[in-house]
N, C-alpha and C positions, 0 to 999 in steps of 0.2 A: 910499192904495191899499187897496180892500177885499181882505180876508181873513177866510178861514175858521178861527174858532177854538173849534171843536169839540174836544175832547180826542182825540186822534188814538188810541187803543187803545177806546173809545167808540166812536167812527167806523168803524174794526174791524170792531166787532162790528156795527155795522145791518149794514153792507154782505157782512160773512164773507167778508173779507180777511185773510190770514196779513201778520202786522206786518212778516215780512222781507222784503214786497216793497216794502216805503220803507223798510225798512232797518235796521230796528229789531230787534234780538234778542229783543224781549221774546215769549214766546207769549203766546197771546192766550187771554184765561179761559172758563172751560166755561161755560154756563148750565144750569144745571137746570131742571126742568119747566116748559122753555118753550112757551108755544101755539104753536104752529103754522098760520099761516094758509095757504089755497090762494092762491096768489099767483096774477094775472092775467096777461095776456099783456102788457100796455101796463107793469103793475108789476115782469113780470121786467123788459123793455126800459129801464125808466126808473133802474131802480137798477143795468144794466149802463152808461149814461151815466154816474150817479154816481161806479160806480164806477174808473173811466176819469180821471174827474175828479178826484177825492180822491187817486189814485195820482202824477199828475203836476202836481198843484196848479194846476188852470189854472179858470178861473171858469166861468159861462154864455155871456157874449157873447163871448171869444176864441175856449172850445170851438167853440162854430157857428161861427164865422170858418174854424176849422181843417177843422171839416165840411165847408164851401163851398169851400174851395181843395182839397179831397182829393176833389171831386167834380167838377172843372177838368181833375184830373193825366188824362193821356192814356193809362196804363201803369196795372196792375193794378187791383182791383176799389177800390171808394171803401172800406170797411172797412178793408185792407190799409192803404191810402196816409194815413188816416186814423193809424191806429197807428204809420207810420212818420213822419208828419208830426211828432209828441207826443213820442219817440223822439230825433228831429234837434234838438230844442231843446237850447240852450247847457246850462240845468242839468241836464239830464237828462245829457247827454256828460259832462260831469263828476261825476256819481255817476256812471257807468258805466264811467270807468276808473279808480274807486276814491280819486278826489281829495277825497269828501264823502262819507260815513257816512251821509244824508238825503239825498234830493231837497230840502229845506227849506235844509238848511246849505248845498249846492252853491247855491241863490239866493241867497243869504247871501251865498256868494262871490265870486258873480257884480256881488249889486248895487253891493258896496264896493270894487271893482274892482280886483281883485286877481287877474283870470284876463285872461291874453292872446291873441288867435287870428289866429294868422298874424304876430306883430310887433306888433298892437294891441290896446292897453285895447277891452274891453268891457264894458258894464256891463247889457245889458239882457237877463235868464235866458232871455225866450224866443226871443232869436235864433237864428236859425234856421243850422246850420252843415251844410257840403258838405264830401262826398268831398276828401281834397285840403288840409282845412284843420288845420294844427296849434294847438293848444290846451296853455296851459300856466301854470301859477301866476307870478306875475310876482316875479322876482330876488330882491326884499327882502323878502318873504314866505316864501320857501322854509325858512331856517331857521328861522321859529318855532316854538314847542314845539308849536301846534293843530295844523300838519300834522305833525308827528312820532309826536303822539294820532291821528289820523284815520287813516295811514296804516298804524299798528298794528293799529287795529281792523278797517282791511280789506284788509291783506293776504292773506287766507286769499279774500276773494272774489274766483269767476270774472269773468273779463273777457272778453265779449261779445268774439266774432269778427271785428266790424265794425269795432273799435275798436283801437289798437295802445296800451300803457299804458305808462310809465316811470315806478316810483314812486320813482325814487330824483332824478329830475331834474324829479320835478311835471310832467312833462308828458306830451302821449298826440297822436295821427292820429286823425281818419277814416279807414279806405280804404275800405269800403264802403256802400251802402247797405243797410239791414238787413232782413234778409227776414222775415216773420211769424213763420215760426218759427224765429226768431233770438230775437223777442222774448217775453220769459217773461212778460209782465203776463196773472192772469187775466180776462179781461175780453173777450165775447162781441161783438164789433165789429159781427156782423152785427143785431145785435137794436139798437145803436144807431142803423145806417143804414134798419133798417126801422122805428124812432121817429121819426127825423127826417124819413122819407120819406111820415107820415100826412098 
């Protein structure tokens, strides 16, 4: 499986992402007398894909996949449905109700299948989960000491409104689908539909 392995606080910084939005405490270092280039219009656009991409670990040929199906959806603009599409993914629900400290570790989770949704093993990050579905770490997982660490370190984080959490039982709902600005990723969706739409 390709993967990106760029050092993730490096990555950071091309793109001037704050690390806490994958999850990461660390701040992110100043540079000093950086150049400054005039950045173009196709270069804003193309580093706001990136950075879309880099936030929810998802490659080039899936991203367009998700572009093409959020440009399908019959209900709000393609940007919108786009970001919620990226959102609904299985790893993502699981950092989101605080069951992985990374969108990385929640794939982690995912792949060695250790998360259940609805009563069933699943093991593939980017499935895609609905309104309606419960999600939960599965029985003989629960007590090990990683989720006792994980669950420490993010107890203090908000849990998105869309999502219902239990960290004491590993588990969490959907109830709804999540509105734009429910979603806190910085990332300009409409400059990505107007890159893909050259």
């Amino acid at each position: 499986m390709a993967r990106d392995m760029t050092p993730v606080l490096k990555k950071c910084r091309a793109l001037d992402i704050e690390p806490a939005f994958l999850g990461l405490e660390k701040r992110k270092s100043i540079r000093h007398g950086k150049m400054t280039r005039k950045q173009s219009e196709y270069g804003m656009q193309l580093k706001e894909k990136q950075k879309a991409k880099f936030i929810y670990g998802v490659l080039e040929k899936p991203f367009r996949n998700y572009f093409e199906k959020a440009q399908k959806l019959k209900y709000g603009t393609t940007g919108e449905n786009l970001m919620i599409l990226l959102e609904m993914r299985l790893d993502n629900v699981i950092f989101r109700m605080g069951l992985a400290r990374t969108r990385d570790e929640a794939r982690q989770i995912v792949s060695h299948r250790n998360v259940k949704v609805n009563g069933k093993t699943v093991n593939i990050p980017s499935y895609c989960v609905k309104v309606g579905d419960e999600i939960g770490i599965k029985e003989n997982s629960t007590d090990s000491q990683r989720y006792k660490d994980i669950i420490a370190v993010t107890e203090s984080r908000i849990v998105p409104e869309w999502v219902e959490s239990n960290k004491e039982k590993l588990a969490g709902k959907v109830v709804a689908v999540p509105r734009r600005d429910q979603i806190d990723v910085p990332v300009n969706e409409v400059a990505i539909v107007e890159l893909y739409s050259k």
